[in-house]
C-alpha positions in Angstrom: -17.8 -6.6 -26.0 -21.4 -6.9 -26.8 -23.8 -4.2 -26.6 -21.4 -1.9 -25.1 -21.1 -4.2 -21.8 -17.4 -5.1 -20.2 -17.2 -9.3 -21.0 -15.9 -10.1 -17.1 -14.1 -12.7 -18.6 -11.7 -10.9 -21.0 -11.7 -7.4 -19.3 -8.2 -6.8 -18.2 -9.6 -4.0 -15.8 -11.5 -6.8 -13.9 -9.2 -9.2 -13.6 -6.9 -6.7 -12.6 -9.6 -5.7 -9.8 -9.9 -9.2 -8.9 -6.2 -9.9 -8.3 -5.7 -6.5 -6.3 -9.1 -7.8 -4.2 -7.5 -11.5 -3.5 -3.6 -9.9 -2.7 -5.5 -7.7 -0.4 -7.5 -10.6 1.3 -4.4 -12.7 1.1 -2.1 -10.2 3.1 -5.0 -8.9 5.6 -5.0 -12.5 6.4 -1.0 -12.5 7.1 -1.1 -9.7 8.8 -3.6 -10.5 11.5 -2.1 -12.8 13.7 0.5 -9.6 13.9 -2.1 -7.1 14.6 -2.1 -5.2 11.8 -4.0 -4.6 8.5 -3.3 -4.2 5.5 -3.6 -0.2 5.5 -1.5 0.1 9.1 1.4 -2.1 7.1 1.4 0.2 4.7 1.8 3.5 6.7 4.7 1.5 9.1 6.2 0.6 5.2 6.1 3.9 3.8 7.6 5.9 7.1 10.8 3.5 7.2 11.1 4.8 3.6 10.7 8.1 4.2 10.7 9.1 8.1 9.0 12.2 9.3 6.3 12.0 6.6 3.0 14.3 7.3 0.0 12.8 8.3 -1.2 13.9 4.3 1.8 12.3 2.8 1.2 9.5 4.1 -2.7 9.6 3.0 -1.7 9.9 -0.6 1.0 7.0 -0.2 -1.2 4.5 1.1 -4.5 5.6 -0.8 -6.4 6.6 2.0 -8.2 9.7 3.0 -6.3 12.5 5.2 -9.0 11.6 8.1 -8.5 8.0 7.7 -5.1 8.4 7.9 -5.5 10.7 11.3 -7.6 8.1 13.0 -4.6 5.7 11.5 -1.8 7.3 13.4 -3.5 7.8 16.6 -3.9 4.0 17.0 -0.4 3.4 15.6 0.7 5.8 18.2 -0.9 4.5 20.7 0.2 1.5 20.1 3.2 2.9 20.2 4.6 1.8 16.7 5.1 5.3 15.6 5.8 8.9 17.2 4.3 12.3 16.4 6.0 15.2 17.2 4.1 17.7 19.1 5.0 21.0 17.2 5.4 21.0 12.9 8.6 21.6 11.8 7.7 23.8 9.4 4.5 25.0 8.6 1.4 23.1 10.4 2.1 19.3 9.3 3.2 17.1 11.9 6.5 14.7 11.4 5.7 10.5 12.0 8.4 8.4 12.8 9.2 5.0 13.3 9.9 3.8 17.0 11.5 1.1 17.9 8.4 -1.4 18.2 7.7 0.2 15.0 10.6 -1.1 12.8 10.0 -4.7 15.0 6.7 -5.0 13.6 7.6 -3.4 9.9 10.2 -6.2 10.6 7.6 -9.4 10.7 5.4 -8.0 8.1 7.2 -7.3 5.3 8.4 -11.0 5.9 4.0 -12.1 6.1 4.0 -9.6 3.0 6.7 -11.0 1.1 5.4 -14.6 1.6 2.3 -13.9 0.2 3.7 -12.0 -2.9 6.1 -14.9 -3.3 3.0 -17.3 -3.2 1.5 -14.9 -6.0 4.7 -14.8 -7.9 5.0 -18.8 -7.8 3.4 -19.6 -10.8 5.7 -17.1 -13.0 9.3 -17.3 -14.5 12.0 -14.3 -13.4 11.4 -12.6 -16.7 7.3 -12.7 -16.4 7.5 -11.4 -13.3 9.4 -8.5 -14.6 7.3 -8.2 -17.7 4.3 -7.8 -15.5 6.1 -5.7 -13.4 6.7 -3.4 -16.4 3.1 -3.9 -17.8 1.4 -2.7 -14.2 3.8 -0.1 -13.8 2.3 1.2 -18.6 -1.2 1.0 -17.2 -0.6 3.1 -14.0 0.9 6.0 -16.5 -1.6 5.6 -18.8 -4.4 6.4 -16.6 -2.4 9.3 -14.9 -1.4 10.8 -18.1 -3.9 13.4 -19.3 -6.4 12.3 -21.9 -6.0 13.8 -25.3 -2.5 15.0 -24.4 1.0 13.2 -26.1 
């Protein structure tokens, strides 16, 4: 570094940014002939991994805000690749599931999503893949460990 400024070119945090920005750009552009995005992928991912997930779990999960995700569900509803059940369970949170258009269209875009992580991947042997794997997975704790605290 020089003069206290991040050097784009050997900060791990940008390149890291970068990457995340072109896998993004790469599977929006998989995803659209499908009809979905990037962030409606996700939700449709995360519900056949965990059914009846709240509208805030499934904020958290797919790093959006709880009114993002509101807005989310009513299209996927509408669209009729998930259902809402009309009264909570328990307490005030509504359950999402999969229907069966749902899991048809989780069906064709893991496959777009899996094509363009294999296309990422290419370049790598089996056991850089898991090294980075295993690197991503040291930064992600790092940050969410406390500061200060071992």
């Amino acid at each position: 570094m020089s003069q206290g400024r991040v050097e784009l070119g050997t900060s791990v945090g940008y390149a890291l940014k970068e990457a995340a920005s072109a896998l993004r750009a790469a599977m929006e552009e998989a995803l659209r002939p499908l009809g979905l995005g990037v962030t409606q992928y996700s939700c449709l991912e995360v519900l056949a991994h965990r059914p009846g997930s709240s509208s805030s779990d499934l904020a958290r999960a797919t790093f959006v805000t709880r009114q993002s995700m509101g807005s989310l569900l009513q299209s996927l509803e509408r669209d009729g690749l998930v259902a809402r059940a009309t009264e909570p369970a328990g307490g005030r949170a509504l359950p999402t599931r999969l229907t069966a258009a749902g899991r048809s269209a989780l069906q064709d875009a893991s496959a777009a999503v899996r094509a363009v992580e294999a296309r990422m991947l290419g370049g790598l042997t089996v056991t850089q893949e898991r090294e980075a794997l295993q690197l991503l997975r040291g930064m992600v704790r790092a940050l969410q460990d406390e500061p200060g605290v071992d």
